[in-house]
MIDRENVO-521147 format. One record per residue (C-alpha): x, y, z; residue number from 0. Coordinates in steps of 0.001 Angstrom, whole numbers, padded with zeros to 6 digits. Layout:
+---------+---------+---------+-----+
|       X |       Y |       Z |  nr |
+---------+---------+---------+-----+
|       X |       Y |       Z | NUM |
...
+---------+---------+---------+-----+
***
This chain:
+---------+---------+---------+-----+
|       X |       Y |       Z |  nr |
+---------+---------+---------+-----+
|  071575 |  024788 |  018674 |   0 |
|  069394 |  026998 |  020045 |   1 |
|  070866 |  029986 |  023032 |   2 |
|  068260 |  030700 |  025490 |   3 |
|  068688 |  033560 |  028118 |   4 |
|  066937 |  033716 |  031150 |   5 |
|  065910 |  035851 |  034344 |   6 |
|  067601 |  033489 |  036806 |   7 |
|  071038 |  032475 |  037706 |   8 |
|  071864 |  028618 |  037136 |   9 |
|  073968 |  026841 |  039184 |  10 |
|  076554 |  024527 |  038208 |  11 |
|  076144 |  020692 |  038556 |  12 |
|  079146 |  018363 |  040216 |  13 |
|  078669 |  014680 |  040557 |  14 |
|  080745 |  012828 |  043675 |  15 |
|  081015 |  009232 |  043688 |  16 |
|  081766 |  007151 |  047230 |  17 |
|  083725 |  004137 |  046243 |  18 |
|  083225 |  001924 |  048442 |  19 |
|  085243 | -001894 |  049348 |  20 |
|  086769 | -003968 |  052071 |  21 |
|  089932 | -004194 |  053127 |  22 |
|  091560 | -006007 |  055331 |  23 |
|  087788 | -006786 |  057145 |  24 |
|  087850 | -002863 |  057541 |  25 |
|  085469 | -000976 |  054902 |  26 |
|  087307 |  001380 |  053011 |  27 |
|  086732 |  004584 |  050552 |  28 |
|  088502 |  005922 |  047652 |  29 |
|  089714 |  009220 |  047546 |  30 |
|  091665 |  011399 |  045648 |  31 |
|  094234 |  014120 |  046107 |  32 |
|  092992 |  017401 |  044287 |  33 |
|  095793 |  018933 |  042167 |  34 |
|  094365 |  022143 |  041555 |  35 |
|  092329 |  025052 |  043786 |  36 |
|  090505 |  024754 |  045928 |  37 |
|  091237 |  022864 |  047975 |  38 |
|  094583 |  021925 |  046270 |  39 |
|  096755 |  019073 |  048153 |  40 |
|  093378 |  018084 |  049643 |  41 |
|  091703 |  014761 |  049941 |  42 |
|  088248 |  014526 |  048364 |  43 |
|  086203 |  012079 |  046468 |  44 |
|  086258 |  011585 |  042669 |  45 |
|  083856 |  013858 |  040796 |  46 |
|  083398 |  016877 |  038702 |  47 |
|  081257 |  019241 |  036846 |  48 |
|  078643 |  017127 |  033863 |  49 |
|  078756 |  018227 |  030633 |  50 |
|  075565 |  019974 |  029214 |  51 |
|  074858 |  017228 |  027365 |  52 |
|  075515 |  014386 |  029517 |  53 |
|  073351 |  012967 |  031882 |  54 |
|  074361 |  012713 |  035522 |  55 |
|  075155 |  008913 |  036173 |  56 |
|  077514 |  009180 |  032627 |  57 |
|  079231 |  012292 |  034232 |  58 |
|  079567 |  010304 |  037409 |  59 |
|  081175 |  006996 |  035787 |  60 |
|  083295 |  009400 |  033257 |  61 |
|  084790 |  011548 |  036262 |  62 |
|  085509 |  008149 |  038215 |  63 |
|  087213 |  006488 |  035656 |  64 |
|  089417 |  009773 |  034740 |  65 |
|  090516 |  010328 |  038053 |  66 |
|  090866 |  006681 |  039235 |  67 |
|  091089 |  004513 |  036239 |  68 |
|  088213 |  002339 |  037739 |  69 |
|  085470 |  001406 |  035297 |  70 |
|  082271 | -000858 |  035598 |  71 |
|  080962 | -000431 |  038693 |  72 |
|  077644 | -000184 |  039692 |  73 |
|  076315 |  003234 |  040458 |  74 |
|  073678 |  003980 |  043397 |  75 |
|  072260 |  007581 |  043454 |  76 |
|  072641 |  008894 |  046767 |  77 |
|  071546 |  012354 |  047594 |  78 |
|  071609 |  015980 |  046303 |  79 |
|  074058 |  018134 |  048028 |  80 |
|  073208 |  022048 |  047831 |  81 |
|  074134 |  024309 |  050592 |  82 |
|  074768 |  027463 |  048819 |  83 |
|  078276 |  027293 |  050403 |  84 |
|  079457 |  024343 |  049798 |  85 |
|  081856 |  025332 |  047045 |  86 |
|  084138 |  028720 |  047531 |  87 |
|  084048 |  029067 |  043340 |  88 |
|  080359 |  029693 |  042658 |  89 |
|  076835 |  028020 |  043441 |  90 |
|  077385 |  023955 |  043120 |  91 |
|  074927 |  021529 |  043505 |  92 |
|  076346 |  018100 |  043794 |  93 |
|  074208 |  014439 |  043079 |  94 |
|  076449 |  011766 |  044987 |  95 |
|  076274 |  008664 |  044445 |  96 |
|  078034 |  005207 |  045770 |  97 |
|  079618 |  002138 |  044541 |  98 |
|  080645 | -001356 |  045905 |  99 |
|  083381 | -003313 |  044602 | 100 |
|  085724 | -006074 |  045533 | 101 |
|  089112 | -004405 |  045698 | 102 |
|  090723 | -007327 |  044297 | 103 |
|  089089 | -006214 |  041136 | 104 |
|  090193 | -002805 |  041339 | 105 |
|  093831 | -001007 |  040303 | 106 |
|  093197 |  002699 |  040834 | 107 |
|  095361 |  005150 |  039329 | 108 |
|  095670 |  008989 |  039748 | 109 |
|  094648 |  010454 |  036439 | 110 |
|  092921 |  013901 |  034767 | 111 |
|  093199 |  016367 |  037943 | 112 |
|  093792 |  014147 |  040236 | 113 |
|  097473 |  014491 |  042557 | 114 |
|  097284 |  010595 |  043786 | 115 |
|  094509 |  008056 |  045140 | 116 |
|  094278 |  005738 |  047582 | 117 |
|  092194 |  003881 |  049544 | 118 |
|  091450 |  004954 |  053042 | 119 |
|  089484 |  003020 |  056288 | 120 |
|  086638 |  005119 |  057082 | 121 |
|  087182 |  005455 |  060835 | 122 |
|  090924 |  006855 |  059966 | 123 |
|  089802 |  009601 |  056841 | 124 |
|  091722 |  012883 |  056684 | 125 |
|  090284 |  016172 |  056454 | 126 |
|  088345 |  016295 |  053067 | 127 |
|  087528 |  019053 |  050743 | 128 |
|  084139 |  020406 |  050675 | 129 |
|  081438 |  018674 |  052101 | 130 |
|  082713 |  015380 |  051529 | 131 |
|  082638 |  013684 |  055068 | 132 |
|  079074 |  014669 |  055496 | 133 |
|  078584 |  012941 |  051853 | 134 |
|  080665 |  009612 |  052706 | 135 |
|  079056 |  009581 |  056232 | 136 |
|  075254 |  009486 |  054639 | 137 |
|  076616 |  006879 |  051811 | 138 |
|  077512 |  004820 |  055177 | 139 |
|  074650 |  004814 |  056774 | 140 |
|  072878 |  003877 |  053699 | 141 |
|  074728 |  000675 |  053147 | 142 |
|  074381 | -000099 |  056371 | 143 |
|  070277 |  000374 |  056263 | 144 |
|  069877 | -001430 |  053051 | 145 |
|  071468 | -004429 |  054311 | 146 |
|  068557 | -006095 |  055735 | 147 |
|  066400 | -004935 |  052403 | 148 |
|  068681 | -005961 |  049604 | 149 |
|  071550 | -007716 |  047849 | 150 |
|  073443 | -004408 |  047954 | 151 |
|  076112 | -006404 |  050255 | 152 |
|  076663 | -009066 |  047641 | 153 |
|  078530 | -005918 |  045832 | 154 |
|  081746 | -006577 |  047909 | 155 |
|  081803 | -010484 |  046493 | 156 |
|  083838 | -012119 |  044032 | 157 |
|  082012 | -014340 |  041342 | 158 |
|  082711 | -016893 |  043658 | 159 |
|  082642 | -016849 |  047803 | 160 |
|  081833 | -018656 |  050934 | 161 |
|  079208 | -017969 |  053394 | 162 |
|  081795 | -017484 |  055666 | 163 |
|  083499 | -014465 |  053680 | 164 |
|  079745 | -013145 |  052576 | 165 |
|  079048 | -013346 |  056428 | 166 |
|  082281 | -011727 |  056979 | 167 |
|  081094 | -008553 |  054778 | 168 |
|  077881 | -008106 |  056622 | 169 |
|  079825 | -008269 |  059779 | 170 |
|  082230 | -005213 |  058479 | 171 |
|  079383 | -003296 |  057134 | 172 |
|  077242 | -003874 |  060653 | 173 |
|  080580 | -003616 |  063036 | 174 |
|  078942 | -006308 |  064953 | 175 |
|  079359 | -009786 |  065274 | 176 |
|  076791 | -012200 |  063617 | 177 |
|  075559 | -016004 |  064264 | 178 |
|  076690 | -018266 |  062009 | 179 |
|  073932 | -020590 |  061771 | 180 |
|  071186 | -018126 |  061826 | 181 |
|  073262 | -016244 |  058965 | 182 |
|  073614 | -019172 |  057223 | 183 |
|  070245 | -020302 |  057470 | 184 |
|  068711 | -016814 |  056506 | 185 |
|  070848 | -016069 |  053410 | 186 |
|  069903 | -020134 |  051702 | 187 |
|  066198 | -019229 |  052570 | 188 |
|  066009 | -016290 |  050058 | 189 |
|  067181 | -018181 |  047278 | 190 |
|  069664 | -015712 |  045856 | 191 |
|  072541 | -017857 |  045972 | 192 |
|  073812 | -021361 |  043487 | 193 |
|  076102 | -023333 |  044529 | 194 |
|  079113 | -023947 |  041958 | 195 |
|  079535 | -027511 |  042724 | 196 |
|  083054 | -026288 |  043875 | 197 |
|  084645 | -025598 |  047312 | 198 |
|  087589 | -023735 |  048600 | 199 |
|  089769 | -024287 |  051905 | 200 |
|  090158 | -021460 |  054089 | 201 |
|  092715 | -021806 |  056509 | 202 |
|  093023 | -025045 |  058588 | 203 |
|  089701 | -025295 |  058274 | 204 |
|  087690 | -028444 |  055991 | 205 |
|  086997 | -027180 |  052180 | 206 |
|  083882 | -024617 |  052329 | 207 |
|  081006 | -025051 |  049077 | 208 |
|  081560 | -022123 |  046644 | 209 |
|  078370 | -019674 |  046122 | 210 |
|  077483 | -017283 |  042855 | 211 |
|  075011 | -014714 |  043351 | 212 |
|  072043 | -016623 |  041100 | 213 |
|  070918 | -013208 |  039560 | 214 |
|  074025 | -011175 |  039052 | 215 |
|  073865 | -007412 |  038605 | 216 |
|  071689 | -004304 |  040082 | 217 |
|  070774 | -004528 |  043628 | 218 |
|  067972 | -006443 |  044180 | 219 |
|  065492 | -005837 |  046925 | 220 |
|  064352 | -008479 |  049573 | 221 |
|  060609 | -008988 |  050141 | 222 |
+---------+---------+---------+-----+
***
């Protein structure tokens, strides 16, 4: 392999991934607790430094699954983070991204350099290493905007839901409530749903028909 030297410094590259899923009707984030400096004890998302010859979303999905244990989710590219002093160590530049995933699905554990992980509601986060709120409070806001775009909610779903609990999701992500007819009305009209020919009962109430996404996968964009 061929050593190059050059004029310039070169910063080091990070990747942070904001896990996102709902719990409880509350939307939630995974974090971990660093184990070494700095910010040692701290709370911070999963990430770390790519490999020179690995490209950023594998660096992303191997750091999450080291820390955290979770594997294949889908990865959204976020933003670049590069104040110069964002990390005490030496010039960082971070590429977030964000993920959505049922948390049925999901069994984190604390792995590689990681102290412990756990999920935590996002209006109840402790104080975070880095620049980490600013990075979970922009991944926010982005789900939020690209719900009336996309499929990107459909990320929170089982293979198999209700309107109700799809409506349920959109009404966590928007912290507002929603009508049930017109939301009912406007999710069969884009035809992104099939029915399973099944139904569930949820609570006291009559058995609700069962709904698959009908084109499972990336995030699909609403015209």
């Amino acid at each position: 392999m061929t050593q190059h030297c050059y004029d310039y410094p070169h910063p080091a590259v990070t990747t942070d991934i904001a896990l996102f899923t709902i719990r409880d009707e509350r939307l939630a984030v995974l974090l971990v607790r660093r184990a070494g400096e700095p910010f040692k004890g701290c709370w911070a998302l999963p990430g770390g430094f790519v490999e020179p010859n690995e490209c950023l979303e594998d660096g992303a999905l191997r750091e999450l699954a080291e820390e955290t244990g979770v594997t294949g989710v889908y990865l959204e590219q976020l933003y670049t983070f590069g104040k110069p002093d964002r990390d005490p160590r030496e010039r960082i530049i971070s590429v977030a991204y964000y993920a959505l995933a049922p948390s049925e699905l999901l069994t984190p554990v604390a792995g590689s350099d990681a102290a412990d992980v756990a999920w935590f509601d996002l209006d109840a986060l402790p104080s975070l290493a880095f620049d980490h709120a600013e990075v979970i409070a922009l991944a926010q806001q982005r789900l939020r905007a690209k719900l009336d775009y996309s499929t990107v909610a459909f990320g929170f779903m089982q293979p198999e839901f209700t309107l109700g609990e799809l409506q349920k999701v959109y009404e966590t992500i928007r912290g507002e409530a929603l009508d049930k007819r017109n939301f009912r009305k406007h999710m069969l009209a884009l035809d992104l749903l099939a029915e399973t020919g099944t139904s569930r009962r949820v609570g006291n109430h009559r058995p609700a028909k069962l709904y698959r996404v009908a084109h499972p996968g990336a995030v699909l964009y609403i015209k």
